[in-house]
N, C-alpha and C positions, 0 to 999 in steps of 0.2 A: 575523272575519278571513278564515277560507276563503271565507267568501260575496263574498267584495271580490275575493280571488284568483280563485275562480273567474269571476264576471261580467269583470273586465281579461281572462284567459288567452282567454276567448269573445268580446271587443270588438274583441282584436286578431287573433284567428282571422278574424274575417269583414270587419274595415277592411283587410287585409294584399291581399288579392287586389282591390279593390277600388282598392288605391293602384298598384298595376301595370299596370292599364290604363290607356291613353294612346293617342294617334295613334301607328301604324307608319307609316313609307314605306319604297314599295318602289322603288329607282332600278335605272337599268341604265348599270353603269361605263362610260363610253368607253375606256378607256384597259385596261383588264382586261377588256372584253369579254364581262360576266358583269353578271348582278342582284346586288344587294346591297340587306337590310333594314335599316334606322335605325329608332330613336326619336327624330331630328330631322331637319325638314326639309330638303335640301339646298341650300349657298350657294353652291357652286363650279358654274355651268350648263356649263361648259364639259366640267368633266370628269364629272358625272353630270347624266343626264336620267332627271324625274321619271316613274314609270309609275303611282303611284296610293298615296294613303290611307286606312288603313284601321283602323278601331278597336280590332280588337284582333291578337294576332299569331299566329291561326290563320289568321282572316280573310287575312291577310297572306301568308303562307304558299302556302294554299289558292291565292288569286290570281298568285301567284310559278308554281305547276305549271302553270296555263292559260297562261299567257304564250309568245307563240313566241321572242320574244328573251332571255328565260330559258333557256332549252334549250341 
C-alpha cells in the first residue's frame, strides 16, 4: 500500500508541471494601450494584436521586456 502511494504522490509530482505547459500569447491591447499574456489565442483583431507565441511562460515573459510597445 505505501509502495502504490508512494509511486501516484511521484507520477503526479512530475505529470503536474508538465500539464501547465501550453502556448502563451503575448498581445498588445489597442484600447488599454499595454501588452497582455493569454493562454488563448486572440479573436477580437480589432481590439488586440498578436505580438508572438510562445511555449512556455517565461519564454513569454522574457519576450514581453524586449518589446518596445510593451514599455
Amino acid at each position: 500500500m505505501k509502495k502504490t502511494l508512494i509511486l501516484a504522490t511521484a507520477l503526479a509530482a512530475f505529470a503536474t508541471p508538465a500539464l501547465a505547459m501550453g502556448p502563451f500569447y503575448v498581445m498588445f491591447d489597442n484600447a488599454a494601450k499595454k501588452c497582455v499574456m493569454s493562454t488563448t489565442a486572440p479573436t477580437d483583431t480589432a481590439k488586440f494584436a498578436m505580438m508572438g507565441s510562445y511555449k512556455t511562460e517565461a519564454d513569454a515573459k522574457m519576450a514581453m521586456q524586449g518589446m518596445t510597445k510593451c514599455k
